[in-house]
C-alpha positions as CSV (number, residue, x, y, z in Angstrom):
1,X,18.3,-9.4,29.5
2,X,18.5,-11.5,32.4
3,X,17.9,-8.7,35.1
4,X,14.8,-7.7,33.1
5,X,13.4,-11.2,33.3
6,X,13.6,-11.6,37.0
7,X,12.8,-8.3,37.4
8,X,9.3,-9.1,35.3
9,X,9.5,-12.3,37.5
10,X,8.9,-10.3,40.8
11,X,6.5,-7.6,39.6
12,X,4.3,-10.6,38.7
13,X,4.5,-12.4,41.8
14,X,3.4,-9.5,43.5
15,X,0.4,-9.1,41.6
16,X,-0.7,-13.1,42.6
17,X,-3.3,-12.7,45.4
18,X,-6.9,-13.8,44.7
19,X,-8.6,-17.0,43.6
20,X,-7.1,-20.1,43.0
21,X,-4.7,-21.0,46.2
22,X,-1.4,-21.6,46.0
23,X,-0.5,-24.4,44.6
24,X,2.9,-26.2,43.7
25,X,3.5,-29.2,41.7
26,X,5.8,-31.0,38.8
27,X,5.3,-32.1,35.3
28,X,6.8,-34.2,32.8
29,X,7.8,-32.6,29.7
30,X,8.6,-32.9,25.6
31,X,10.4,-30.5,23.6
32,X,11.0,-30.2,19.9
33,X,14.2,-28.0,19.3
34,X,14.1,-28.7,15.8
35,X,10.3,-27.4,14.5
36,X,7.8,-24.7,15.7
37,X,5.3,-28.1,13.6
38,X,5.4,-31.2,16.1
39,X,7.1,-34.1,14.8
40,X,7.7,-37.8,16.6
41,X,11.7,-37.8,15.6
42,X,13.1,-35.3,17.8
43,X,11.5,-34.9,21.1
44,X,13.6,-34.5,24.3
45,X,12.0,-35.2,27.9
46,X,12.8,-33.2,30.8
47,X,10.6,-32.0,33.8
48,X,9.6,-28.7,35.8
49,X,8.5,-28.2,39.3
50,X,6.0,-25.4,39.2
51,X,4.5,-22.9,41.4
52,X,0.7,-21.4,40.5
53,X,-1.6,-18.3,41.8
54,X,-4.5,-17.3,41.3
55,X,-5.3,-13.7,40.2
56,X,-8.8,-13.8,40.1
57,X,-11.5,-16.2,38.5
58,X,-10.2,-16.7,35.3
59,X,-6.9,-15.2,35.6
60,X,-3.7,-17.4,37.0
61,X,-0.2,-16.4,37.1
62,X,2.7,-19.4,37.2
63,X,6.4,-19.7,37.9
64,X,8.0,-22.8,37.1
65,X,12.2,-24.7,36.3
66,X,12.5,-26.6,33.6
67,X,15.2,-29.4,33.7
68,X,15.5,-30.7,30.3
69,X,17.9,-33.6,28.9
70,X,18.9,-32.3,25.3
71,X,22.1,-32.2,23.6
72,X,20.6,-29.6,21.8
73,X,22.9,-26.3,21.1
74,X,23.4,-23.7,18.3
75,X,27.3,-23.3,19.4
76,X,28.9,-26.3,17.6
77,X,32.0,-25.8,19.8
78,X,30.2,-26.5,23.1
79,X,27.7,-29.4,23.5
80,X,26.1,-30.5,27.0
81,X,23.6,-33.1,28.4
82,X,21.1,-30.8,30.2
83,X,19.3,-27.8,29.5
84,X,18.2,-25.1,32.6
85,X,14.9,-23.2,31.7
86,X,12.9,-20.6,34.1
87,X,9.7,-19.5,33.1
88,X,6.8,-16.9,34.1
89,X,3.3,-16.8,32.4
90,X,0.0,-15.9,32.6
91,X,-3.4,-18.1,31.7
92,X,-6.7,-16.4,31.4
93,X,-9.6,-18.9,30.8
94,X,-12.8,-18.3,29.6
95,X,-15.0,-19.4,32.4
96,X,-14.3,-19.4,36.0
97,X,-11.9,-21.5,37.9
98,X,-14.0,-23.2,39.7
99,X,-15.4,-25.7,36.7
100,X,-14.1,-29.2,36.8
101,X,-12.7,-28.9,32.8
102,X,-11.1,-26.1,31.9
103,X,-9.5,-24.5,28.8
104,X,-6.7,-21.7,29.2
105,X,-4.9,-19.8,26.7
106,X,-1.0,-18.3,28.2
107,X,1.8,-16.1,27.5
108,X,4.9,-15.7,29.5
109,X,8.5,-14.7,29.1
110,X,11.4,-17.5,30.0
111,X,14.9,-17.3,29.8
112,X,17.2,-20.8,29.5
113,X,20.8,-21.9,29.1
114,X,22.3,-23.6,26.2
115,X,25.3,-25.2,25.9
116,X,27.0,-21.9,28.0
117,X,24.6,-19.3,26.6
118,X,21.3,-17.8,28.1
119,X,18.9,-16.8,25.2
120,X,15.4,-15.5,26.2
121,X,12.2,-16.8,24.7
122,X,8.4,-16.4,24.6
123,X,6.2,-18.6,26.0
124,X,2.7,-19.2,24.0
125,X,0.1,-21.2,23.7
126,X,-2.5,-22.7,25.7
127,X,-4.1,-26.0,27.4
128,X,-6.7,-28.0,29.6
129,X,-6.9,-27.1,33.4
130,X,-8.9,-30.6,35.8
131,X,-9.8,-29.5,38.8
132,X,-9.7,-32.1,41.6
133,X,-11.8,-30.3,44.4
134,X,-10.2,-27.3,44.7
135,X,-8.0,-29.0,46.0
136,X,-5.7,-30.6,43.3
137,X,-4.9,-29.5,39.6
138,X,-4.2,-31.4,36.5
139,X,-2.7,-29.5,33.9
140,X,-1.9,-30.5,30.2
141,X,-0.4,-27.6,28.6
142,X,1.2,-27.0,24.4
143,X,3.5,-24.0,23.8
144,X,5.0,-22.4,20.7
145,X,8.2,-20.7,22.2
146,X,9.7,-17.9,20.2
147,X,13.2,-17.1,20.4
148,X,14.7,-13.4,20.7
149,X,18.0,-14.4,20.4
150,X,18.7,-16.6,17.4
151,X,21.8,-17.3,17.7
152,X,21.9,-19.6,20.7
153,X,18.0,-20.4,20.1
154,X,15.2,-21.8,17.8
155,X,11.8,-21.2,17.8
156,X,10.2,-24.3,19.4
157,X,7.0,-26.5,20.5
158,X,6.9,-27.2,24.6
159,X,4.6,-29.9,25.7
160,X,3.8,-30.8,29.5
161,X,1.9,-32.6,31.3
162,X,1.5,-31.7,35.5
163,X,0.1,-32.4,38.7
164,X,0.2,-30.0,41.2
165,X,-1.7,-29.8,45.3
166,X,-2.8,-26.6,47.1
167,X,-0.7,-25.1,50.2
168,X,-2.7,-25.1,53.3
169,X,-6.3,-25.3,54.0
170,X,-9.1,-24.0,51.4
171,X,-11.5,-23.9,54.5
172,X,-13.8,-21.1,54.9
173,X,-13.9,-19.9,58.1
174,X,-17.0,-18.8,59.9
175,X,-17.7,-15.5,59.7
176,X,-18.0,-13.6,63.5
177,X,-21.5,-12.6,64.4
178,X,-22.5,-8.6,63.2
179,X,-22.2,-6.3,65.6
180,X,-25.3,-4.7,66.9
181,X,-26.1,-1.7,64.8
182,X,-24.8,1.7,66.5
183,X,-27.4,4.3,68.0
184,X,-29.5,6.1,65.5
185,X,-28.2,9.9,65.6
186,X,-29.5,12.6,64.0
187,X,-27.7,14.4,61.8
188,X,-28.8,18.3,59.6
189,X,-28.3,17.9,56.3
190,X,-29.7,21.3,54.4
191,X,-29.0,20.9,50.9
192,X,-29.3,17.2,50.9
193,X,-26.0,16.2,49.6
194,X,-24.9,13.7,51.7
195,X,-22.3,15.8,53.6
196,X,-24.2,17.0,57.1
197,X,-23.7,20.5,57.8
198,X,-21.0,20.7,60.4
199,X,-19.0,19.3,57.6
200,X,-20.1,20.6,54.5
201,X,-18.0,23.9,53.0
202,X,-21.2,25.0,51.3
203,X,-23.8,23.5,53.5
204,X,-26.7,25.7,51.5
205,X,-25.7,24.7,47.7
206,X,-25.9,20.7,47.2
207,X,-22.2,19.5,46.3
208,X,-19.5,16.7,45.9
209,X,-18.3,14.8,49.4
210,X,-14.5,15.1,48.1
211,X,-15.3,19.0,47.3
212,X,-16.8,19.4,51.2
213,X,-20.1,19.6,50.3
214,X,-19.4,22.3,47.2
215,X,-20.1,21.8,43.5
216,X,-18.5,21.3,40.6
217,X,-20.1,22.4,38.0
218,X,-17.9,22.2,34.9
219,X,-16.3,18.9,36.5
220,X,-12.9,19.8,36.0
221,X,-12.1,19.1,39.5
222,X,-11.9,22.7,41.3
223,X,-14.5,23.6,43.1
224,X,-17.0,26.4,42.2
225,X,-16.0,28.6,45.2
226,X,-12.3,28.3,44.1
227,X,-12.9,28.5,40.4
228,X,-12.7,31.6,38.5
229,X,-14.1,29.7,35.6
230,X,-17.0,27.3,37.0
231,X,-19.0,26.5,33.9
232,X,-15.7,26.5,31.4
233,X,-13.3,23.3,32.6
234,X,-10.2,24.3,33.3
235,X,-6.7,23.5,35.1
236,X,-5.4,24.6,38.7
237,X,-2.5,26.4,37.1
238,X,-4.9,28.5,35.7
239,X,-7.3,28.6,38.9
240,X,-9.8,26.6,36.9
241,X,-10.0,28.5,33.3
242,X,-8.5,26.8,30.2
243,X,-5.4,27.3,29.3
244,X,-4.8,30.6,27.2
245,X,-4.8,30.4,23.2
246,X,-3.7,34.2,22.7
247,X,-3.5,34.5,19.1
248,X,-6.8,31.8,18.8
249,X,-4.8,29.7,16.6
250,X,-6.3,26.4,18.1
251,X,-2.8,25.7,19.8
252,X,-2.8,26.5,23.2
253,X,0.2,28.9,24.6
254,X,1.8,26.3,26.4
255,X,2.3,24.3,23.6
256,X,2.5,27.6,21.1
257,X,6.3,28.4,20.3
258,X,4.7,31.9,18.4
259,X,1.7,32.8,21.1
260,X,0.9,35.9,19.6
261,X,1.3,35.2,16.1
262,X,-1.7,32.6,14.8
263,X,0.2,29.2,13.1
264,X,-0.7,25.5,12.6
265,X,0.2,22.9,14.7
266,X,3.0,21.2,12.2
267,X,5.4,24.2,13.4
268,X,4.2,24.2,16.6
269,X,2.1,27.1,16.3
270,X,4.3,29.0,13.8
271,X,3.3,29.9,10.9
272,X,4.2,28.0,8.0
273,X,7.6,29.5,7.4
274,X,8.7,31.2,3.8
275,X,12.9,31.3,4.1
276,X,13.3,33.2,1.1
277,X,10.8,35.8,1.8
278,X,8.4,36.1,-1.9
279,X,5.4,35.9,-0.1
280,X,5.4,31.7,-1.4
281,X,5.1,29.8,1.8
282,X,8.2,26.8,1.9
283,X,5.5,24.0,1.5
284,X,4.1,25.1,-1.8
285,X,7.6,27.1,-3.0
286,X,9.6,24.7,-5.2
287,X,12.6,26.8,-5.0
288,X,12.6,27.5,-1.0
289,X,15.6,29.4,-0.5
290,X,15.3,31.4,-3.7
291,X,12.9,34.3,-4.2
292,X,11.2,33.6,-7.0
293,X,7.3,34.5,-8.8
294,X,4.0,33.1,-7.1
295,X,2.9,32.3,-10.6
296,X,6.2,29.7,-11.0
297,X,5.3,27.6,-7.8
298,X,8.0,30.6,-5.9
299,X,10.9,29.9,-8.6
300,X,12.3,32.8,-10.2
301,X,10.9,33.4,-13.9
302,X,13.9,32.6,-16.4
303,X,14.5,36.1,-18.6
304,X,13.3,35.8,-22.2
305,X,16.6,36.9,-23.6
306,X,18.2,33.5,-21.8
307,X,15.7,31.2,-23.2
308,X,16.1,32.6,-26.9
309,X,19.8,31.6,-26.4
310,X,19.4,28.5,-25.0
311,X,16.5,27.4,-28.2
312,X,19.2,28.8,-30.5
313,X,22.0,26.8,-28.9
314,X,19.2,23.4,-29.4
315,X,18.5,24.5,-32.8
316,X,22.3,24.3,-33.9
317,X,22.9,20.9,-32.4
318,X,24.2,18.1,-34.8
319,X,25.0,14.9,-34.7
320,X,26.3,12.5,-37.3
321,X,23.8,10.3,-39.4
322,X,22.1,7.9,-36.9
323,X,24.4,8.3,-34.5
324,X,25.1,9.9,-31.2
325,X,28.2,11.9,-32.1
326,X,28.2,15.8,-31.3
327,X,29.5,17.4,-34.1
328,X,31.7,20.3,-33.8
329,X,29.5,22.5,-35.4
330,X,27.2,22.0,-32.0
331,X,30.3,23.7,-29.8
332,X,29.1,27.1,-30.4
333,X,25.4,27.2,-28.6
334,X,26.5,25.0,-26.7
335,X,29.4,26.9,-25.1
336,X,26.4,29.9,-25.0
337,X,24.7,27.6,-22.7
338,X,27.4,27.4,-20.5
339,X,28.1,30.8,-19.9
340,X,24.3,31.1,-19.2
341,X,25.1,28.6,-16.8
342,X,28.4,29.6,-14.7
343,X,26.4,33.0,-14.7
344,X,23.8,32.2,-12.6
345,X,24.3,29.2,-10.5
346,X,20.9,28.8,-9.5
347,X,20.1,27.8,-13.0
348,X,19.1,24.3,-14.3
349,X,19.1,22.6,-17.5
350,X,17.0,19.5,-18.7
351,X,18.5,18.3,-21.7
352,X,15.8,16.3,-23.9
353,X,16.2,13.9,-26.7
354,X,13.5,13.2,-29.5
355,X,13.7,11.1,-32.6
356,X,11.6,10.7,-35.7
357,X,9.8,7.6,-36.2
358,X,12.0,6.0,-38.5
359,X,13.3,2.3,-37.3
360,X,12.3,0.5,-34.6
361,X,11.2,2.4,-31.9
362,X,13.1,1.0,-28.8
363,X,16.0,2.0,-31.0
364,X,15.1,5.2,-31.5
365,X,14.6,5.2,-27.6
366,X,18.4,4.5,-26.9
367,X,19.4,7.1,-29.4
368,X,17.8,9.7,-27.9
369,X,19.0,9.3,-24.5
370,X,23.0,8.8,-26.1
371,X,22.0,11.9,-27.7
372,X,20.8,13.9,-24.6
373,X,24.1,12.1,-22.7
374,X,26.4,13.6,-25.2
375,X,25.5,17.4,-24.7
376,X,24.9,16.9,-21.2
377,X,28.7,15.2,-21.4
378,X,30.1,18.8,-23.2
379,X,28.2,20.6,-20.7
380,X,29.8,18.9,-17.6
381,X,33.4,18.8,-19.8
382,X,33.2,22.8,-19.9
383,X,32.5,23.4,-16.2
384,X,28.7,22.9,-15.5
385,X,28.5,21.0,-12.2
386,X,26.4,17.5,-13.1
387,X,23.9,17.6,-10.2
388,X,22.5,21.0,-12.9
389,X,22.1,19.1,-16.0
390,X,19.5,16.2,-16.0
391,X,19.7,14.1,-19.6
392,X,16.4,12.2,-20.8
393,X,15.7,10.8,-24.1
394,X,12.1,10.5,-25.7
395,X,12.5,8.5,-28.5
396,X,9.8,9.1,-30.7
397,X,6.9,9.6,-28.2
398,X,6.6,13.3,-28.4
399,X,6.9,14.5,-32.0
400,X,6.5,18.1,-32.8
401,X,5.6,17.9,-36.7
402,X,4.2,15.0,-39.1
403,X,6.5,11.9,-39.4
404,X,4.7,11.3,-43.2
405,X,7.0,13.8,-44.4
406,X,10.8,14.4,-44.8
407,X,10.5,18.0,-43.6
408,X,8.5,16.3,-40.5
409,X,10.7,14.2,-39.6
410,X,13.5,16.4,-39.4
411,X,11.9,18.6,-37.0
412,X,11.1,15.5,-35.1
413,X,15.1,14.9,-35.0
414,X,16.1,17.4,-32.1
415,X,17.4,18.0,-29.0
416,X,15.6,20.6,-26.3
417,X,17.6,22.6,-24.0
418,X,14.9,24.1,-21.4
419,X,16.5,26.1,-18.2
420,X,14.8,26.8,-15.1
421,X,15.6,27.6,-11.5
């Protein structure tokens, strides 16, 4: 972290040339460890000596040390007196430097030491810029400075107050008298475009100084006379034509993994792929890598014969009176169902609860799903993997016959076993 600071440091300082001159000063200071909100109780005083450049107008860039007198620290096992701090910022102002009073906003990057530990922080904020004559500066400057390393370092408020004095002379110095003008000599010039003729590439057809003298005309930077292409824009590679798009897909070859085969631009000009091959492409196919019916979203259609035995195994499910024990009676169908299963692996069983409406219904709710956890509990106890069997209880929401009457409500009582792939 430290090599990228000073390493940020330079590359600024090499950008400072411009406006304002340089100018180096000092400032007294106040900093509040303990709040990013200013408060009275906790301030600590220290001082910088700074160093400021202008970039242009309303652009300055600033290095300064901070020497600050804190016991602060965030390591409870190492304590000192005095804090080092180095800083680099930039302030852009509104209006030009040049004004006696003016406002700056800044942002920087600063690394400091605490009690042992360097912990990098963000300079930001803003302040009031005097200027004394070009000559002298008077800065008064608020920062909110936000920690990236928390553990040595709290966010917290910077306030300063400097002076600082140019380095050399702001003079202007007089400007040498123009030369005489050179001899008037006349230069051809046939198709007018600025380039005279002992010059020009295409001194007959008005063109582009850069090009010699020859045009342009699709502006893609190749010349007419070495464009095979000169009203399409193009690249060099491709001596001034666009790049190829063999199968038109929109995706140009360079880019296109199948160039003669027209795709989309998700698989990189592939098409979209189907891995199981039944003509259901594997974004729309909800069974990808099974080959399967275009009718059933690309999942295979489940034979008739297996879903008879599966509603007969539901039909011949018991349980005790208001209760979620599986009867023996159930063991039958149910060990149907799992010979339906551990012959074809690819199958899928939802196991649904319903009640009738008898009692209170988030009652009934809780039987239901005991009851749909009990068969899938057989299921799974006679060799059906778990991640196949998904258990959901209805309660009494989806009734199948009129609760008003006994026969009703005995339909209502049930559990569904519906396979799919």
């Amino acid at each position: 972290m430290k090599g990228i600071f000073f390493t940020l440091l330079v590359s600024m300082t090499v950008l400072c040339y411009g406006q304002k001159p340089s100018i180096i000063g000092f400032s007294a200071n106040l900093v509040d460890f303990n709040t990013s909100v200013p408060r009275s109780s906790k301030l600590d005083p220290g001082f910088s000596v700074m160093y400021w450049k202008g970039i242009t107008k309303k652009i300055d860039f600033s290095l300064r040390y901070n020497g600050l007198f804190s016991d602060y620290t965030r390591n409870q096992n190492h304590n000192s007196d005095y804090i080092n701090e180095f800083e680099g910022s930039l302030h852009a102002r509104p209006i030009n430097d040049d004004h006696f009073f003016s406002p700056f906003i800044s942002a920087g990057i600063g690394i400091g030491n605490y009690s042992g530990s360097w912990a990098p922080y963000a300079p930001l904020g803003g302040g009031l810029q005097f200027n004394l004559m070009g000559e002298s500066y008077i800065f008064l400057q608020a920062n909110y400075r936000a920690s990236f390393k928390k553990d040595y370092l709290d966010n917290n408020m910077f306030y300063s107050l400097g002076f600082t004095q140019t380095v050399g002379s702001r003079r202007v110095q007089k400007e040498p008298a123009p030369l005489p003008p050179p001899p008037v000599v006349e230069v051809k010039d046939r198709d007018k475009d600025g380039v005279v003729d002992s010059l020009d590439a295409c001194p007959d057809v008005a063109g582009l100084p850069q090009f010699n003298g020859c045009p342009d005309t699709d502006g893609d930077g190749i010349p007419d006379k070495d464009d095979k292409c000169p009203t399409v824009a193009g690249v060099a590679k491709y001596q001034g034509c666009p790049i190829p798009d063999t199968d038109g897909d929109g995706i140009n070859d360079e880019e296109d993994k199948c160039p003669t085969v027209a795709g989309v631009a998700k698989y990189q000009g592939c098409p979209i792929p189907d891995r199981d091959g039944d003509g259901v492409n594997d974004e729309e196919d909800k069974c990808p890598d099974l080959a399967g019916d275009r009718a059933n979203n690309g999942c295979p259609l489940v034979k008739e014969e297996v879903k008879k035995r599966a509603a007969y195994a539901a039909s011949h499910i018991y349980f005790a009176t208001a209760s979620y024990t599986l009867l023996k009676k159930s063991n039958k169908g149910l060990d149907d169902v799992v010979n339906l299963m551990k012959a074809d692996h690819d199958l899928h069983l939802s196991v649904d609860g319903h009640t009738d409406n008898t009692g209170k219904p988030e009652k009934n709710q809780l039987l239901s799903q005991r009851r749909a956890d009990e068969v899938k509990k057989y299921l799974v106890s006679k060799g059906v993997e778990e991640n196949r069997v998904v258990a959901t209880g209805y309660g009494q929401t989806n009734p199948v016959a009129d609760n008003k009457t006994a026969a009703g409500r005995a339909r209502n009582r049930r559990v569904e076993l519906k396979l799919a792939y």
